[in-house]
C-alpha positions in Angstrom: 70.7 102.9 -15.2 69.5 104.5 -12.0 72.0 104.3 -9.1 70.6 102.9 -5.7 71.0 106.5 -3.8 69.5 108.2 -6.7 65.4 109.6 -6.3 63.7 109.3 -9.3 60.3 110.9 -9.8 58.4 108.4 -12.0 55.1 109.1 -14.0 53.4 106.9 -16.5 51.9 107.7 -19.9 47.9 107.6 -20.3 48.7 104.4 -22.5 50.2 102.7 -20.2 48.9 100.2 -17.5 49.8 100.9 -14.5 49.8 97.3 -13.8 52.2 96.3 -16.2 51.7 94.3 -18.9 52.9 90.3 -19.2 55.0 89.3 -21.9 57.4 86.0 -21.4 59.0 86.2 -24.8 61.6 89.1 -26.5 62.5 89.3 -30.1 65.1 91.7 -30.4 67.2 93.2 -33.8 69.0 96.8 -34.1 69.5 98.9 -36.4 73.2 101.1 -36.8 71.0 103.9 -34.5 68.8 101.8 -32.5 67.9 98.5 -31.0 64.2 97.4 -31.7 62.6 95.2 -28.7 59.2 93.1 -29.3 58.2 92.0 -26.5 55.4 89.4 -27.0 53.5 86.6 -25.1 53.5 83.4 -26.2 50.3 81.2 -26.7 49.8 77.7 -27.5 51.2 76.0 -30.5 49.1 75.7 -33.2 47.8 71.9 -34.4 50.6 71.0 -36.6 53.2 71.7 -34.3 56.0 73.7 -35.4 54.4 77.1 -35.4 53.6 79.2 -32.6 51.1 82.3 -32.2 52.9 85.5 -30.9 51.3 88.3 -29.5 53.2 91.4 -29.7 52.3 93.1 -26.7 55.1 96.1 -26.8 57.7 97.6 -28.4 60.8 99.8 -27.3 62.7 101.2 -29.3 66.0 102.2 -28.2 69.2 104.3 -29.3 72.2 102.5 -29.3 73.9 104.9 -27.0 71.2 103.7 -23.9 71.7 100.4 -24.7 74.8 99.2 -22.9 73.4 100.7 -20.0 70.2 99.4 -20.1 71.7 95.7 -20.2 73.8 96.8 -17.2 71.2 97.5 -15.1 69.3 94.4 -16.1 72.8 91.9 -15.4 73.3 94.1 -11.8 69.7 93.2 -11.4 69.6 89.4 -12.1 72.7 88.9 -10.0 70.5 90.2 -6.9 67.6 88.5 -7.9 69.7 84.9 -7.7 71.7 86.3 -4.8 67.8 86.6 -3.1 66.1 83.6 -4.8 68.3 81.4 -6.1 70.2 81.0 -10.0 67.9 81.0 -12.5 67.2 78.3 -15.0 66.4 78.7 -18.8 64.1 75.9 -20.1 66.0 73.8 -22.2 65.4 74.2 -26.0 62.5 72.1 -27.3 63.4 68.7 -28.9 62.8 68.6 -32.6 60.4 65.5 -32.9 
């Protein structure tokens, strides 16, 4: 999105915290005009298993036209983030029992 050498002034919105806020799960789906992001957190698995409580802790919605670049910048800034720490690795998908 925002090229190295470019200076950005940056201000948040009232509603949001300054200190971010965690989420370590996405559900994504679009529309022909926008892409829709749910970003949620993930909590322990109920007692019988096979469902899981979701927080949805913010959504984005997104035109299709910002898209592309938005997943640009995010690819350019993984491949930095494994050139500095190392690749990363997904979890592996969660045996069925």
């Amino acid at each position: 999105m925002a090229s190295d050498d470019m200076v950005m002034n940056v201000t948040f919105n009232e509603s949001v915290p300054a200190g971010g806020t965690y989420a370590n799960g996405a559900l994504v789906w679009n529309t022909p005009h926008e892409f829709t992001i749910d970003f949620t957190s993930h909590r322990s698995p109920t007692h019988d298993g096979d469902a899981q409580d979701v927080l949805v802790v913010a959504r984005m919605k997104i035109p299709t036209s910002a898209m592309f670049r938005i997943v640009q910048a995010m690819s350019a800034n993984i491949d930095r983030y494994e050139r500095q720490y190392g690749r990363i690795t997904p979890r592996p998908p969660k045996e069925e029992p």
